[in-house]
C-alpha positions as a printed Julia matrix, in Angstrom:
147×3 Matrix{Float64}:
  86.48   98.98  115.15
  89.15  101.17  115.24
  91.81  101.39  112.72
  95.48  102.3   113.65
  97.89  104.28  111.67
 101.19  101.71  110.28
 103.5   105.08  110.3
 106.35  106.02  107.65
 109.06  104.64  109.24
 109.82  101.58  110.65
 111.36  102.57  114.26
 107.65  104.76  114.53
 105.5   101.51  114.71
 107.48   99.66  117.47
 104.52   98.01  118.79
 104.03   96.15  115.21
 107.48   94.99  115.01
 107.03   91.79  116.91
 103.35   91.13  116.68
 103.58   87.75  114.84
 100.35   89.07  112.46
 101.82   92.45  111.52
 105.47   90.59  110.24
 104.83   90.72  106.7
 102.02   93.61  106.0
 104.66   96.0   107.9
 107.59   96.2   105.77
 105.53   95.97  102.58
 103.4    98.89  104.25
 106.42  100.89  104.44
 107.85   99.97  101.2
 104.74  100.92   98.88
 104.97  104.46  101.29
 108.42  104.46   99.73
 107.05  104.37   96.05
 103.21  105.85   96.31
 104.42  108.52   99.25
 102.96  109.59  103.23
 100.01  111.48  103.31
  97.6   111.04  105.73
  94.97  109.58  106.19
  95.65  108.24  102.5
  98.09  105.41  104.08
  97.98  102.09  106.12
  96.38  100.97  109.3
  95.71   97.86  111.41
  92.35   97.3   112.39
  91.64   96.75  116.19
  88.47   94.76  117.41
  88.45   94.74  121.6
  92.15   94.71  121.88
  92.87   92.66  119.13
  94.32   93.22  115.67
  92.02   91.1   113.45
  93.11   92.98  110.13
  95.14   95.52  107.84
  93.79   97.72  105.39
  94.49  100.87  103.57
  94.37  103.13  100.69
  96.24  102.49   97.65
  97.63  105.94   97.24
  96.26  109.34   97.64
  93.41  110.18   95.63
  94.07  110.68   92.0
  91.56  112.44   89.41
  88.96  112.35   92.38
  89.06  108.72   93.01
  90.94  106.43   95.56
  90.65  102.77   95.71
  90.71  101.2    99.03
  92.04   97.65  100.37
  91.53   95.23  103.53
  91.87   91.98  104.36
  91.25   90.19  108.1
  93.37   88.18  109.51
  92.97   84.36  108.8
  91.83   83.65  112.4
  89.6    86.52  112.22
  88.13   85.59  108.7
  84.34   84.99  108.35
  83.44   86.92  111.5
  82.3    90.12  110.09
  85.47   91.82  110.7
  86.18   92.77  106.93
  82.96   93.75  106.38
  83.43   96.63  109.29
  86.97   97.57  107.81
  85.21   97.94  104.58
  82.88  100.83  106.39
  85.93  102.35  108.54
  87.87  103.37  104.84
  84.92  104.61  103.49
  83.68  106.54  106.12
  87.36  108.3   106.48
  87.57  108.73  102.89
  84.33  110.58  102.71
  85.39  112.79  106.06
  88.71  113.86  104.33
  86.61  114.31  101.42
  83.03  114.17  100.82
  82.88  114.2    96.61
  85.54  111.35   96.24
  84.59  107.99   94.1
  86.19  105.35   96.55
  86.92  101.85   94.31
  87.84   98.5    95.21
  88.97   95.4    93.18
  88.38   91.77   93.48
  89.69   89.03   91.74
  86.64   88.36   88.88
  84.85   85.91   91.07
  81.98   85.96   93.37
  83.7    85.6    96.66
  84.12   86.91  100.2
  85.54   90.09   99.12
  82.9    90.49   96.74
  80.35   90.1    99.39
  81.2    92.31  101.62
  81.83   95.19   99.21
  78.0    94.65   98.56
  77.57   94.84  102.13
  78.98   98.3   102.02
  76.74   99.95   98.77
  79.48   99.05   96.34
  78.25   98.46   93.03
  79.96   96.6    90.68
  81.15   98.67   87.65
  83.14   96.35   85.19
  86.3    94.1    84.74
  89.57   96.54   84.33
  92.77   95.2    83.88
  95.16   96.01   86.88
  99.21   95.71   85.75
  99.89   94.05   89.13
  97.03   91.45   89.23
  95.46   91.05   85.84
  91.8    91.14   84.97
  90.02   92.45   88.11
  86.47   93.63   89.28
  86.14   96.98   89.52
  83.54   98.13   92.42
  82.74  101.67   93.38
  80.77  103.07   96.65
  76.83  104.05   96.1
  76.04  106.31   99.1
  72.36  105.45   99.7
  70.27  108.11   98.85
């Protein structure tokens, strides 16, 4: 799994701009780097499996009071293969490079689901229902490194 930087600008990821998959993460990508800022490797990628993008996934912002929250999703062909599960592991092993004492935090929509399972996958544990301005009531999840 390897996941690929979506740059600042939009004429800097020309080999996005026409893949049918990337259409709609790109520009919204670029937009929230307009609001939340560039700072790498606190941004955006693509994940590549073998050639193929399969997913997109990212940090929602630089850290912040020693926490950063992370977000994936696969692609809906790519769904249910184990993909998401190994995007899950890429952003927390490069958050924990960058910087070892971070809390990395996910959120799920307050249901058992997909999401939820593969956060459990990846030693989250669940820590409570916060409410998120964008989405509502969410599950909060943070990272357990096994001892």
């Amino acid at each position: 799994m390897k996941l690929l930087p979506i740059l600042e600008k939009p004429e800097d990821n020309y080999q996005y701009t026409t893949h049918p998959l990337c259409a709609e993460t790109l520009g919204l990508t670029i937009e929230f780097y307009k609001r939340v800022g560039f700072l790498q490797p606190w941004i955006g990628y693509y994940a590549e499996e073998n050639g193929s993008l399969v997913g997109a996934a990212g940090f929602k912002g630089p850290p912040a009071d020693g926490s950063v929250e992370i977000a994936y999703r696969s692609f809906d062909q790519y769904q249910h293969r184990g993909f998401g599960t190994k995007i899950c592991k890429e952003l927390v092993r490069r958050a924990l490079e960058a910087d070892p004492t971070l809390k990395i935090t996910a959120r799920t929509l307050p249901e058992e689901n997909y999401s939820v399972r593969i956060l459990k996958k990846n030693n989250f544990i669940f820590i409570g229902t916060v409410n998120d301005p964008e989405d509502g009531d969410v599950w909060e999840w943070m990272f357990k490194a096994r001892d």
